[in-house]
C-alpha positions in Angstrom: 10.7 11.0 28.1 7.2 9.5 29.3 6.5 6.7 26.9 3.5 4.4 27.4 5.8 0.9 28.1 2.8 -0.8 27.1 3.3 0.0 23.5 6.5 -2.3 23.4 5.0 -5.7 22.8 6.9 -9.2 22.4 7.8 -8.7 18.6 7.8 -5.5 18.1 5.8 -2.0 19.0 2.4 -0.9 18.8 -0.3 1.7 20.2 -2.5 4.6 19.6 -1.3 7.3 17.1 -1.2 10.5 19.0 -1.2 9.4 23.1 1.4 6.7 22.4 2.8 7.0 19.4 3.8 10.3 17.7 6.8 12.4 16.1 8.2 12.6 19.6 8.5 9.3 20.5 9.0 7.4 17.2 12.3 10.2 17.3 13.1 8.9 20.7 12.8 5.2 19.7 14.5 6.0 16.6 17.5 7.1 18.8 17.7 4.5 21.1 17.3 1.6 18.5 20.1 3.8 17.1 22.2 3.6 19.8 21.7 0.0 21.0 22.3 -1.6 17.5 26.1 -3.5 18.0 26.7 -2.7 13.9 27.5 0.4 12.6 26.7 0.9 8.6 23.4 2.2 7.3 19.6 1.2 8.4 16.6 0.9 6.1 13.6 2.6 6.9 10.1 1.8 5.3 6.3 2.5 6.4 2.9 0.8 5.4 -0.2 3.0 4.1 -1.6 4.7 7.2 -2.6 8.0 7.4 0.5 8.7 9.9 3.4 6.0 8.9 4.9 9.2 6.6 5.4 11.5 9.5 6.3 9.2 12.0 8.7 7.9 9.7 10.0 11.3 9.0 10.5 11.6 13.0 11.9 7.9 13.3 14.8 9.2 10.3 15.7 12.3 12.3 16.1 10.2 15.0 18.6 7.6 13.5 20.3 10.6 11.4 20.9 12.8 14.7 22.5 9.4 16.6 24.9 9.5 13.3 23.1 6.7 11.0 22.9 6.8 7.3 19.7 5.8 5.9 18.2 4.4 3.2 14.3 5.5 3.4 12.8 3.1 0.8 9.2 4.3 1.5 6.4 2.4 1.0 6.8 -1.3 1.3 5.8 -4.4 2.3 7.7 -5.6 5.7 9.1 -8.0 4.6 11.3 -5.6 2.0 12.7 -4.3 5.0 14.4 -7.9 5.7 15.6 -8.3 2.4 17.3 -4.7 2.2 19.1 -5.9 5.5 20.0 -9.1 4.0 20.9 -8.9 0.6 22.8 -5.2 1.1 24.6 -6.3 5.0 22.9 -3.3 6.6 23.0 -2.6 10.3 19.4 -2.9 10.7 15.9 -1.9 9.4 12.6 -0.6 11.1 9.0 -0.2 9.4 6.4 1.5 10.5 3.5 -0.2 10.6 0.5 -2.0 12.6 0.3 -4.8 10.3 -3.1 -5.9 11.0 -4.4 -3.4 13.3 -6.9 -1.3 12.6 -6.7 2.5 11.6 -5.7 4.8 14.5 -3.2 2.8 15.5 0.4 2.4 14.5 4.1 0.8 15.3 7.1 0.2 14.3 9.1 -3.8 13.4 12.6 -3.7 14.2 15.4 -5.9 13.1 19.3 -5.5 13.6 22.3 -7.0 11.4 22.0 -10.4 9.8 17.8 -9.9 9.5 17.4 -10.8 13.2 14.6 -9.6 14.5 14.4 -7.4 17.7 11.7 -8.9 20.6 11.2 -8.1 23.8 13.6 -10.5 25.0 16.2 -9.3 22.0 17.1 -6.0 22.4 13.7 -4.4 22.7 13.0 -3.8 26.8 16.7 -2.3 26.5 15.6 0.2 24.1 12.2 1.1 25.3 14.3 2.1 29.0 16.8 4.0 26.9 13.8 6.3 25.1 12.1 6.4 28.5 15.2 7.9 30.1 16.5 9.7 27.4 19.7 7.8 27.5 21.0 8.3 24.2 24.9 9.1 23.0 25.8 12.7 21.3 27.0 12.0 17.9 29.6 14.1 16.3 28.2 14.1 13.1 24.9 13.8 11.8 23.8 11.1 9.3 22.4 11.0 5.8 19.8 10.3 3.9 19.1 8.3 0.9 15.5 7.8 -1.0 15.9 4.3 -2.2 13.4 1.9 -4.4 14.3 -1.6 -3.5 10.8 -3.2 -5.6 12.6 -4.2 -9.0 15.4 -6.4 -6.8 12.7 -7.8 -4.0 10.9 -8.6 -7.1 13.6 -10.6 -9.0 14.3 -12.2 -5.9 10.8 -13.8 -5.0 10.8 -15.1 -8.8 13.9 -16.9 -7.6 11.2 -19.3 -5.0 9.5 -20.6 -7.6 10.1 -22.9 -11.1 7.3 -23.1 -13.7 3.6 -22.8 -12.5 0.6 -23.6 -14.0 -1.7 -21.1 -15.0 -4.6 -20.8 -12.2 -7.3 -18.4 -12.1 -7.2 -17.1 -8.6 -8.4 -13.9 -6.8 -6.4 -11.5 -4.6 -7.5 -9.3 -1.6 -4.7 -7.3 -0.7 -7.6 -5.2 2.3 -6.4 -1.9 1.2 -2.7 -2.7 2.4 1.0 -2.9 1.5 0.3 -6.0 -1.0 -1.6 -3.8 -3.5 1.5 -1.7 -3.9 3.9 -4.6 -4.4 1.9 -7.2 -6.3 1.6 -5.1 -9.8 4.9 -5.7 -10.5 5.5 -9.4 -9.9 1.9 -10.5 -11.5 2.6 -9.6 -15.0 5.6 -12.5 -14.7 3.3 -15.3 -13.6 0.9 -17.5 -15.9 -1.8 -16.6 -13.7 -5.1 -15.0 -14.5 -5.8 -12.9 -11.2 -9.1 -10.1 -10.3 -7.4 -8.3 -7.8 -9.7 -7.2 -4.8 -8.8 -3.9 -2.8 -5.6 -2.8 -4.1 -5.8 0.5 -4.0 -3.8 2.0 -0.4 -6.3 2.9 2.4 -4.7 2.6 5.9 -8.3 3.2 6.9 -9.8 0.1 5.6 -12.7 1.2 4.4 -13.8 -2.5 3.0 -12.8 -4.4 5.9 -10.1 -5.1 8.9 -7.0 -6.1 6.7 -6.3 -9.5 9.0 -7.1 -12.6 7.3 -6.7 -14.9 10.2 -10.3 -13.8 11.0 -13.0 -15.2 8.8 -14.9 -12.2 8.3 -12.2 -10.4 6.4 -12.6 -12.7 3.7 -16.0 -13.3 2.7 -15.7 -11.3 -0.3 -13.0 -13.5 -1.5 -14.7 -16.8 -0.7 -17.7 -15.3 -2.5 -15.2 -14.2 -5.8 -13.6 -17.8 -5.7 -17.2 -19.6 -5.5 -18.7 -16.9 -8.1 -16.6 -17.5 -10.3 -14.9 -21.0 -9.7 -11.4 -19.7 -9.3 -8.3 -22.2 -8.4 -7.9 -20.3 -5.3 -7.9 -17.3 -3.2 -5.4 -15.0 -1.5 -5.7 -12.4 1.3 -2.4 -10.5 2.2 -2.7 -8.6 5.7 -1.9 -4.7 6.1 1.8 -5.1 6.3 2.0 -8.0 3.5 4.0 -10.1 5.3 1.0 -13.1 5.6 -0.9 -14.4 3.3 -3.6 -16.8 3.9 -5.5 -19.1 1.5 -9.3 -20.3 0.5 -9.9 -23.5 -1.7 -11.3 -23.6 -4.8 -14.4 -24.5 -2.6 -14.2 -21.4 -0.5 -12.8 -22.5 2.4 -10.5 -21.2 4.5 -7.2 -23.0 4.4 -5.5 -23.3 8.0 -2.3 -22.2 8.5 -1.5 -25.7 9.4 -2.2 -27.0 6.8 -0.8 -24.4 4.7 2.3 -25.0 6.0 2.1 -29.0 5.4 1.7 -28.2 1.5 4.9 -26.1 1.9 7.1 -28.2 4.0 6.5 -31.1 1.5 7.8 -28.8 -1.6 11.0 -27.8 0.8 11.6 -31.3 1.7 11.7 -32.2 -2.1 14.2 -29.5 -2.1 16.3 -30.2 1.0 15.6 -33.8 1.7 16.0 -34.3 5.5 16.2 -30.7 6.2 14.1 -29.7 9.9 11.3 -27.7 9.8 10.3 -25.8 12.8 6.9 -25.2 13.8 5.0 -23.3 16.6 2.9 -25.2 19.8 -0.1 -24.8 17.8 0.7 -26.8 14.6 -1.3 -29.8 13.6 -0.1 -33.2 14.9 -1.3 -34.3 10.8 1.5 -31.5 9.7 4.1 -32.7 12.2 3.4 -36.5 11.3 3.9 -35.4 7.7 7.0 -33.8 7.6 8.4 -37.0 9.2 6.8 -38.9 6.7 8.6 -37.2 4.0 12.0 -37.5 6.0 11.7 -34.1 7.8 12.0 -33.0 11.1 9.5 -31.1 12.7 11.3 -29.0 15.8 8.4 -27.1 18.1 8.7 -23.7 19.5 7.2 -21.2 20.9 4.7 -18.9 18.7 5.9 -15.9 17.4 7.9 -14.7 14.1 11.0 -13.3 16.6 10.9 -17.3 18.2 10.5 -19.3 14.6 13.1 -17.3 13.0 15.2 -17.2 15.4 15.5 -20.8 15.8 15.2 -21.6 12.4 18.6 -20.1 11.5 20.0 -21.6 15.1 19.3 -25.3 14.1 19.9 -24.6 10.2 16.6 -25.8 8.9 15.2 -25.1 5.2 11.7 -23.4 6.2 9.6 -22.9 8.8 6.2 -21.7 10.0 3.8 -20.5 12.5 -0.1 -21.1 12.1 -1.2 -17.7 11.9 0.6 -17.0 8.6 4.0 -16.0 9.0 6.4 -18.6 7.2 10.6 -18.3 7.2 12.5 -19.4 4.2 16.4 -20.2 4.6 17.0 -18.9 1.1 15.2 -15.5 2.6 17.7 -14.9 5.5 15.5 -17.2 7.8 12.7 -13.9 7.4 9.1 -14.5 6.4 7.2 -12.8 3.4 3.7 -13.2 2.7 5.1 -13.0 -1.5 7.3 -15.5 -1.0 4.4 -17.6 0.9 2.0 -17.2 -1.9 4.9 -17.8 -4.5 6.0 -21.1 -3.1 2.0 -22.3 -2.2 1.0 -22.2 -5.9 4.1 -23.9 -6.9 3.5 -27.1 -4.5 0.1 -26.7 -6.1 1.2 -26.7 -9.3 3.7 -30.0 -8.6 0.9 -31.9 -7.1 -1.4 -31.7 -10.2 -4.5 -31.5 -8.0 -6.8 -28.9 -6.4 -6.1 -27.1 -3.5 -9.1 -28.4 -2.0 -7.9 -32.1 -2.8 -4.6 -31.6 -0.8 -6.5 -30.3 2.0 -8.0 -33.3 1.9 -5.8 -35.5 1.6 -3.1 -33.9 4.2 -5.4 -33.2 7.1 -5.9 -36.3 9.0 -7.8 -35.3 12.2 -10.2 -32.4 12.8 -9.0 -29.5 13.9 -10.6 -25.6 14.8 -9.2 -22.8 13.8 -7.8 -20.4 16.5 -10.7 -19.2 18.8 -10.4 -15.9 20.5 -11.7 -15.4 23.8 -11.7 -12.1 25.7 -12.0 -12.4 29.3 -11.8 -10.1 32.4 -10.5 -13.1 34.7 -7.1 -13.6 35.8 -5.2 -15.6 33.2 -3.0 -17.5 35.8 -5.9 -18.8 37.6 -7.9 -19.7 34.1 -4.3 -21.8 33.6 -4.1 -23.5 36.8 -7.9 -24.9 36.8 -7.2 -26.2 33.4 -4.0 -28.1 35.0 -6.0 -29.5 37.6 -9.0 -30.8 35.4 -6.9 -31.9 32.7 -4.0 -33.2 35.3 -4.0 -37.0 33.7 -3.0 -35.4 30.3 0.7 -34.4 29.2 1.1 -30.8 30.3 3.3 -28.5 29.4 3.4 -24.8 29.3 6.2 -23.8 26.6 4.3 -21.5 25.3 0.8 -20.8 27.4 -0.5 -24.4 27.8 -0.9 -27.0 25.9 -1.9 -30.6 27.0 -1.9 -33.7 25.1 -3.7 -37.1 25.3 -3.9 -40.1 22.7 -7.0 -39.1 21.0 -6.9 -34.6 21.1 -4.6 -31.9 22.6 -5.3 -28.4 22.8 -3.3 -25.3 23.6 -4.2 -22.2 25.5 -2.2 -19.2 25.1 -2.5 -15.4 26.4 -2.2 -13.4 23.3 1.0 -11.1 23.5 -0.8 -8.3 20.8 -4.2 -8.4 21.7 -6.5 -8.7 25.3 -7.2 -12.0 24.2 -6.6 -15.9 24.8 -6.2 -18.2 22.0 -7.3 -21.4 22.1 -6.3 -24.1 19.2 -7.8 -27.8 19.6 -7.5 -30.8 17.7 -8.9 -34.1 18.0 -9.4 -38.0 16.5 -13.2 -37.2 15.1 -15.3 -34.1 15.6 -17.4 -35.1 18.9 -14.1 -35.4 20.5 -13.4 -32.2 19.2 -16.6 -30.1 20.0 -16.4 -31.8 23.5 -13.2 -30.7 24.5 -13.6 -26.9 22.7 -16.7 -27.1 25.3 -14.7 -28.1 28.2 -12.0 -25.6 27.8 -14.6 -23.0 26.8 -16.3 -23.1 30.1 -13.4 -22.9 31.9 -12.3 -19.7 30.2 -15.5 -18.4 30.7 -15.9 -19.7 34.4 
């Protein structure tokens, strides 16, 4: 079958609804994933809000059912129910269809096999994008069944387990139209929080704005809400709700760094000693931190297939990448945008201070968030000029670039979603910091 190989991305799979992605080949996919999973046993099968996630679901079903698979399809849910059913009922593996962030007119699918381990390019995934492409898949001698399952009630009961008692807080929530809205009525009613909940109701159009919080735009209605109306804090989910991202009680965006500095503390309180793994783009204040407190901070590449993965390989308590996605141990090393929001206002709650104060207090050096940069220029040769300008730094190039000296690093990356670069920088004071974004800037640009 002609499949667009494009489509299969490092993490998972994404494209255009109709030319890419349609009944036909989320059915193929369906059977290869199918037939390449080492377990036998049952699959879960979810979808996000999108005009389309209900039929290519449908398709994606046949397709497990016809390869012999029982299935659970537990409809409408956040991704990162789809780990949790794997998880906490030993299931062979899960898929959702969904974009996450991308915007309408596009669609995908998240795979993940036995044991909540996620499926990436490098894990399972080129093998089953050649299977669909060739139609290489087994006859089954029996055909599968299918079981509507709700799964919220249990996901629910298990988030409440992240988190002690919190203080009240007055807070705002933009769930952008996505998965969160769906999820969120049922677990708000059991906190002491006081929340005005922003775009809740299901539109995989987006019709307020591009449900990805990493990009500042998508939350100016919340920063206005939280400075309106002097809330605690705000929360943004993204399409998929498997990310949440904070603004201070000041309206500011929170970084994912340092987002991930506030949680590590709380998990190190909980498992003194425990590792923490981070990606290449994490703040040397956050990695100084966690050793502080009697952590250890273990770097990796970016990515939620890398950081799980390697959470569970070295046995560490939590970890995190800067754009969002954070892994809990007591979540079958799988991240959850709930569980990030959950655990976030309860190191806010144990600190007895505002969010704005921790900020404060834990970010020690200045630090950009992630800069895009689209660019028609060969990549390779963008990398290699910044190796020979920057050739007295410490190089390396685990994941993209990233090269260090005493007072600032900064770390180039080609994006593995998007036609983009990403560039992260972080330095001593903030004309060290402006200089260097400058430098690389012109680089990129040429």
């Amino acid at each position: 079958m002609k499949i667009n190989s494009e489509i299969f991305k490092s993490y998972d799979i994404r494209g255009k609804v109709g030319d890419d992605l349609n009944t036909k080949t989320s059915k193929a996919i369906a059977r290869s994933f199918a037939d390449w999973l080492p377990e036998q046993g049952v699959i879960a099968v979810g979808r996000d809000m999108r005009p389309d996630s209900e039929e290519l679901a449908a398709a994606f079903i046949e397709g497990l059912t016809q390869q012999g698979y029982d299935v659970w399809d537990i409809g409408q849910v956040t991704s990162d129910m789809i780990y949790f059913a794997i998880g906490k009922w030993g299931l062979a593996g899960g898929a959702v269809i969904t974009a996450s962030h991308n915007s309408g007119g596009e669609n995908g699918v998240k795979l993940y096999r036995d044991k909540v381990t996620p499926v990436g390019l490098d894990s399972g995934l080129a093998e089953i994008r050649d299977k669909a492409q060739n139609d290489d898949f087994e006859q089954s001698a029996k055909t599968g069944g299918i079981i509507q399952k709700s799964i919220t009630d249990e996901w629910v009961q298990h988030c409440m387990t992240f988190i002690n008692e919190i203080k009240p807080f007055n807070v705002a929530i933009d769930a952008g139209n996505g998965m969160a809205g769906a999820i969120l009525p049922s677990i708000l009613p059991k906190l002491p929080i006081s929340a005005e909940q922003m775009y809740f109701d299901l539109d995989g159009t987006f019709p307020n704005h591009e449900a990805n919080p990493q990009k500042i735009e998508n939350l100016q209605d919340l920063i206005a809400k939280v400075k309106e109306n002097g809330y605690d804090f705000g929360i943004a989910f993204d399409g998929d709700g498997d990310r949440a991202v904070f603004v201070d009680d000041k309206g500011n965006l929170v970084l994912g760094t340092d987002l991930m500095t506030i949680i590590a503390r709380l998990y190190l309180e909980k498992y003194p000693g425990t590792k923490i793994v981070h990606d290449v783009r994490t703040s040397r204040a956050t990695q100084e931190l966690i050793k502080k407190w009697g952590g250890e901070p273990i770097r990796t590449k970016a990515g939620r297939v890398n950081v799980g993965t390697l959470l569970r390989k070295v046995g560490g308590a939590f970890g995190g990448e800067t754009t969002g996605h954070f892994f809990y141990k007591e979540n079958y090393e799988a991240d959850s945008g709930l569980i990030v929001a959950l655990t976030a206002m309860q190191a806010i709650s144990n600190s007895d201070k505002k969010l704005s104060e921790l900020i404060s207090e834990y970010r020690l050096y200045e630090m950009i968030p992630e800069m895009n940069f689209e660019t028609t220029r060969d990549k390779q040769k963008i990398f290699d000029e910044l190796k020979r300008v920057f050739s007295n730094g410490q190089v390396d190039e685990l994941d993209g670039l990233t090269v260090e000296y005493p007072n600032y690093w900064f770390n180039l990356r080609a994006s593995n979603t998007e036609p983009v670069m990403r560039l992260n920088a972080e330095a001593t004071n903030k004309q060290s910091l402006d200089d260097i974004v400058s430098k690389v800037k012109s680089i990129i640009e040429g």
